[in-house]
N, C-alpha and C positions, 0 to 999 in steps of 0.2 A: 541907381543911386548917384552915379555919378561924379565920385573922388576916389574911386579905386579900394575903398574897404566896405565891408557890411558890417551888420549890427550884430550881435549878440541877445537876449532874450530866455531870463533863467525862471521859471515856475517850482517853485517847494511848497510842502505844504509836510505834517505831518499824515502819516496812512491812515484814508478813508477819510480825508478831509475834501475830496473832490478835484486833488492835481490833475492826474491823468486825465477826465473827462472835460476838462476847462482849456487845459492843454491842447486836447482836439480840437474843441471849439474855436480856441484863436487860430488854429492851424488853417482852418479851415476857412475863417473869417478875413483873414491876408495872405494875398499869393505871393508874399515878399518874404512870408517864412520857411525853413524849409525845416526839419526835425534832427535834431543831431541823434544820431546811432552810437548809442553807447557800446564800450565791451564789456563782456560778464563771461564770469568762467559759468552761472549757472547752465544746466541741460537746457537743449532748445525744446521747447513746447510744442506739440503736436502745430503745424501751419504758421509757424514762423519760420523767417527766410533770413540766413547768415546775411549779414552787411544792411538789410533792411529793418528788422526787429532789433538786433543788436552785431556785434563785430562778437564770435560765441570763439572764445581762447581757450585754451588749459588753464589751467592752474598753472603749470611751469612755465608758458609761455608770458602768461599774465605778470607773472614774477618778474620774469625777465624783462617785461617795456618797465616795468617799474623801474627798475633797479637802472636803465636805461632814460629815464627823464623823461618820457613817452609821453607819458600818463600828464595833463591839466587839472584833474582832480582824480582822484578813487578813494575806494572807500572798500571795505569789508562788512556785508550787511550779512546777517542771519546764516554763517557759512557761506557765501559767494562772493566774490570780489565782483567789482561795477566800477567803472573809470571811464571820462573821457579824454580820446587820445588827440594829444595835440597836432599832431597833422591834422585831422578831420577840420580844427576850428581857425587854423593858417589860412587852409585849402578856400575856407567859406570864405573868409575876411579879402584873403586877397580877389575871391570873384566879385567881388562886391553881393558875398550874400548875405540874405540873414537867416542865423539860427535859433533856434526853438531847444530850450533843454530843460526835459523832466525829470530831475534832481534833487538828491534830499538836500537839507539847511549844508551842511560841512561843501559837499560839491560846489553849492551857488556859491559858497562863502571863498570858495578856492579859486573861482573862475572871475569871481569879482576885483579878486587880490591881483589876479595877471592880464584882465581885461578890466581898467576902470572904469571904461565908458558901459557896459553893460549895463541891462537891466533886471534888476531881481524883483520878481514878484512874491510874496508868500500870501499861501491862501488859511486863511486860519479857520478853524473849526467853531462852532457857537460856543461850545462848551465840552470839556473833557466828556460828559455823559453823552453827551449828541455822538461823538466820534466812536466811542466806543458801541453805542447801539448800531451804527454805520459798519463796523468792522465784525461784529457779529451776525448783522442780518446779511453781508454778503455772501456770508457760508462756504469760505472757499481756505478758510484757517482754523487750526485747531484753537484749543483754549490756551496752549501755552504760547504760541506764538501770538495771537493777541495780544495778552499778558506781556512780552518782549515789545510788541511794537507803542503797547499803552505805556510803558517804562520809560520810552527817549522819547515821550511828547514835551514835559517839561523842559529839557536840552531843547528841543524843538521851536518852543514857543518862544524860547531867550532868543536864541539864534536867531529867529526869527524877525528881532525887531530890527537885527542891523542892516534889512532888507530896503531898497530902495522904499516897495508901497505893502503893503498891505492892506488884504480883503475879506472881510467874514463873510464866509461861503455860509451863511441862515437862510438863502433860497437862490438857489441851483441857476433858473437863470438869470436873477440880479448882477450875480456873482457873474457872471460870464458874459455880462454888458459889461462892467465895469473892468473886468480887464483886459476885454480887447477893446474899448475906449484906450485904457494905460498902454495900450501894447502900440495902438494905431496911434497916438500923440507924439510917442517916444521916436517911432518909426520914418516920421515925417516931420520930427524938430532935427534945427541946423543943429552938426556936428563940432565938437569944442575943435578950437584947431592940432592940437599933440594928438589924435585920432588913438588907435589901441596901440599896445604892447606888443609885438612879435616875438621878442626876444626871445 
């Protein structure tokens, strides 16, 4: 890059709106991103690896970088805490790299506030009906936890518009042309000169 910082790059969407798959895609799409590893106090899942899948905390420890100023965004979702820890996105900025963060609305909105220059993408669903046949057919949630996740789509969607761009995921790979276009534009436009926030 060239001036001694990198970029930042945040993907939201509500669940089953196609974050995470779209996410890989750009990932895969630019070798200038690298993926930020969130912490979570959730259990590790069979073939996930600490520091790679996520930074896997206590509960008490997690408390603790809280309460410590650690944390650039967290969140408490469905009983597990999720944060990312601000060393991780110092550590990037000062290599001059860039990061890739898949994160719900409140997270992007947190990292936006302490990194301006970022970019927020949100990926939006065609229609409440669409996401929810999406989060049903993946089979991998009871009926009440869908129920919970279809609950903060409207928060979602508001949130959602304070996002740099937004994209209607209505075909899978339109949807994932058009944001690693936004991703590769952003990546490769001159930097404002005040560059990010450290503080």
């Amino acid at each position: 890059m060239g001036d001694g910082r990198g970029r930042l790059v945040v993907i939201s969407a509500p669940s089953g709106a196609g974050k995470t798959t779209i996410a890989r895609a750009v990932l895969d799409a630019n070798a200038l991103l690298e993926f930020s590893v969130s912490a979570t106090t959730r259990p590790k899942r069979p073939g996930e690896t600490d520091g790679k899948d996520y930074h896997f905390l206590t509960a008490a420890e997690f408390q603790r970088r809280v309460e410590a100023g650690e944390f650039v965004e967290w969140e408490e979702l469905y009983g597990n805490f999720y944060g990312t820890l601000k060393r991780e996105v110092d550590r990037a900025l000062a290599g001059e790299k860039c990061l890739l963060f898949d994160v719900d609305v409140n997270g992007g909105l947190s990292i936006k506030s302490r990194y301006p220059e970022s970019l927020l993408v949100f990926i939006c669903p065609p229609d409440e009906a669409t996401l929810r046949h999406r989060l049903e057919s993946r089979g991998t949630e009871d009926r009440e936890t869908i129920e919970r996740r279809m609950a903060r789509v409207p928060m979602e969607m508001e949130k959602g518009r304070k996002f740099d761009r937004q994209v209607v995921n209505d075909d899978l790979p339109r949807a994932i042309t058009e944001v690693v276009d936004i991703v590769n534009a952003y990546l490769s436009s001159p930097r404002s000169a005040h560059g990010y926030q450290t503080d």
